[in-house]
C-alpha positions as CSV (number, residue, x, y, z in Angstrom):
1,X,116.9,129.0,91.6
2,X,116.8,132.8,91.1
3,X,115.7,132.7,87.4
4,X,113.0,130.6,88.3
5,X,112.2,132.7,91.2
6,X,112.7,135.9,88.6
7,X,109.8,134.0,86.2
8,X,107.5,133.5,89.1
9,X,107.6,137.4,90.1
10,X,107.6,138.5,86.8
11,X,104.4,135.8,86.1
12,X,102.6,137.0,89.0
13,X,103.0,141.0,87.7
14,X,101.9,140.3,84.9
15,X,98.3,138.9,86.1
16,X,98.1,141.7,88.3
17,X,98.5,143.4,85.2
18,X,96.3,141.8,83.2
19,X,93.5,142.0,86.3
20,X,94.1,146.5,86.3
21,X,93.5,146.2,82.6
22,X,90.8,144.1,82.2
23,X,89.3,145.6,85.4
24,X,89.8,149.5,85.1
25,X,89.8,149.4,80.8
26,X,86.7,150.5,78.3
27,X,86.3,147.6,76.3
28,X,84.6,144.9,77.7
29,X,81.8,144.9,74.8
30,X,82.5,147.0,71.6
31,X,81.0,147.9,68.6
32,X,81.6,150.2,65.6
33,X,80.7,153.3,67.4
34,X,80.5,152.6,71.0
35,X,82.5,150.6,74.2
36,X,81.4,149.3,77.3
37,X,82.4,147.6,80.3
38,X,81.2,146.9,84.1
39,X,81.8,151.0,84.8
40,X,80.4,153.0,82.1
41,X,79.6,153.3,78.7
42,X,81.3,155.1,75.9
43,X,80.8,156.6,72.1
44,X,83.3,156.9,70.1
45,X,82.1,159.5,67.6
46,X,81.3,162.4,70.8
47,X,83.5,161.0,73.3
48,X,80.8,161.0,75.9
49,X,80.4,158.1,78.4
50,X,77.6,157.4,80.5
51,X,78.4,155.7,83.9
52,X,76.4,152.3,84.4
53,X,73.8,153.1,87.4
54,X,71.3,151.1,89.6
55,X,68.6,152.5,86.6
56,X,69.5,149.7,84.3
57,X,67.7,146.8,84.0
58,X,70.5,144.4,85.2
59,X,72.7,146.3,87.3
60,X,73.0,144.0,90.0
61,X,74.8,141.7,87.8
62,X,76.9,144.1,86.3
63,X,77.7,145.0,90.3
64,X,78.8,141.4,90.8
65,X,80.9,142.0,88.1
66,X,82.6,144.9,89.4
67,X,82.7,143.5,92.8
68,X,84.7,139.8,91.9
69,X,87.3,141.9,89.6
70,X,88.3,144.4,92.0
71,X,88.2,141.7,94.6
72,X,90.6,139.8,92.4
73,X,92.8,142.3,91.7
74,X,93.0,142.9,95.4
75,X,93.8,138.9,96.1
76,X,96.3,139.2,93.5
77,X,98.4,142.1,94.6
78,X,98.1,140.9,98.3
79,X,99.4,137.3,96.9
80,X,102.1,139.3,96.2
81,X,102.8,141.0,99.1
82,X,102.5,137.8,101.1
83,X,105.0,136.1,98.7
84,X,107.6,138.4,99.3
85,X,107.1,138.2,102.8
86,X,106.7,134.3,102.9
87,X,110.3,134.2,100.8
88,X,112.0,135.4,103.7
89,X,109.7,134.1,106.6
90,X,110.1,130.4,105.7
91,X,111.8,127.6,106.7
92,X,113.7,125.7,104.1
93,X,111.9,123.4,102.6
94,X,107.8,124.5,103.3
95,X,105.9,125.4,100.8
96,X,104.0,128.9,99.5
97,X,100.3,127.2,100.8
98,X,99.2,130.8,102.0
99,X,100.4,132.3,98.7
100,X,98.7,129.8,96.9
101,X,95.4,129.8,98.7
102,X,95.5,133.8,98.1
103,X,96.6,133.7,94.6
104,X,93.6,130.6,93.9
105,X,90.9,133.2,95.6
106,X,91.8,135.9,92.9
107,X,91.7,133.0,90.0
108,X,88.5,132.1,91.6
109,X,86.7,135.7,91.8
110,X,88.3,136.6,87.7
111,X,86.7,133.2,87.3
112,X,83.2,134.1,88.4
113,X,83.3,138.0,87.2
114,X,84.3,136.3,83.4
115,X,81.2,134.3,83.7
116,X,78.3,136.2,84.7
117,X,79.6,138.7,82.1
118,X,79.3,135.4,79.5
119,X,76.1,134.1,80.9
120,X,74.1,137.6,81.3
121,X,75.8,139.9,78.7
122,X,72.7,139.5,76.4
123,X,70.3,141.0,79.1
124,X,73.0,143.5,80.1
125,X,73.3,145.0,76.5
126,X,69.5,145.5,75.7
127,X,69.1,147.8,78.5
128,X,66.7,151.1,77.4
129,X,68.8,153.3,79.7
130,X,72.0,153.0,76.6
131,X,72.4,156.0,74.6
132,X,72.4,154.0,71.2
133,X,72.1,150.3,70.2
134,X,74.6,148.2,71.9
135,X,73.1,144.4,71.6
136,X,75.2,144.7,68.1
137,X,78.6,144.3,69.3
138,X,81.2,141.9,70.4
139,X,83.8,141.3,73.0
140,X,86.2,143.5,73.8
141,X,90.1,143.2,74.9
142,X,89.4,143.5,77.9
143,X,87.0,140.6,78.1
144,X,89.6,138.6,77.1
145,X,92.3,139.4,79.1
146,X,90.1,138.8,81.9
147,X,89.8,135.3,80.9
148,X,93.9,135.2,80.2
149,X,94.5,136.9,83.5
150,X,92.1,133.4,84.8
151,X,94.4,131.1,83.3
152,X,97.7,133.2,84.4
153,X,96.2,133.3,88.6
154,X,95.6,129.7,88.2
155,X,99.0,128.7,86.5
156,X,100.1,131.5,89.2
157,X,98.6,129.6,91.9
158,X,99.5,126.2,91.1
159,X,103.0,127.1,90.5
160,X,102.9,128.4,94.6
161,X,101.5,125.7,95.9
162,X,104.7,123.2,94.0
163,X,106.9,125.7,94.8
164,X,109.2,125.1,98.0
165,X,111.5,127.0,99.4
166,X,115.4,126.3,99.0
167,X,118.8,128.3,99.2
């Protein structure tokens, strides 16, 4: 029971993990000479970054970005807290359904953040207000460990809501 227990803690820091990453990191959308993501926008060849304002074109969807992966991050770390707590509140035998339903809201907001980046990252990166050309680019890292860190919260979830308490 306590290396499974070990696993789940050290499965659940590592989505947090993967949510700070993928949620504070520069490389959401990369190309030769530049990086974005939901904050700002970076070359590589100055080292000057631009932070993304309410003057692009498609800001408010780059602000629903922002808001569902810092709100996921938050779900995740207090998933954590109320683990902890829940491991020695509990009567033998219940199950983690608070951690769970925590832990499922933060799958759910990496979830939605991933796919209105998918679904608008055309119209985001032929915005005027760029310092250079960025429509010629690809995902970045950090892109993709948002989507890992939406598989991990959901495994993460799932895994709390099987999960009952014992000795």
């Amino acid at each position: 029971m306590l290396i499974l227990l070990a696993f789940i803690i050290v499965f659940h820091i590592t989505s947090a993990a993967l949510l700070f990453i993928s949620t504070i990191d520069n490389a959401w959308w990369v190309g030769d000479n530049f990086s974005t993501d939901v904050w700002r926008m970076c070359t590589t060849n100055t080292s000057t970054c631009v932070a993304i304002t309410d003057q692009f074109r498609e800001y408010q969807s780059i602000q629903a970005v922002q808001a569902a992966m810092i709100l996921s991050t938050i779900f995740c770390c207090v998933a954590f807290l109320v683990f902890i707590l829940q491991l020695f509140r509990l009567k033998q035998g219940e199950r983690f359904v608070l951690t769970s339903i925590i832990q499922l809201l933060s799958c759910l907001c990496v979830m939605i953040a991933a796919s209105i980046y998918t679904d608008r990252h055309e119209e985001l990166h032929q915005s005027y207000e760029y310092m250079m050309e960025v429509s010629k680019g690809q995902y970045g890292y950090s892109f993709v460990l948002a989507w890992i860190a939406f598989a991990f919260t959901l495994i993460s979830g799932v895994m709390y809501l099987v999960l009952r308490k014992r000795k």
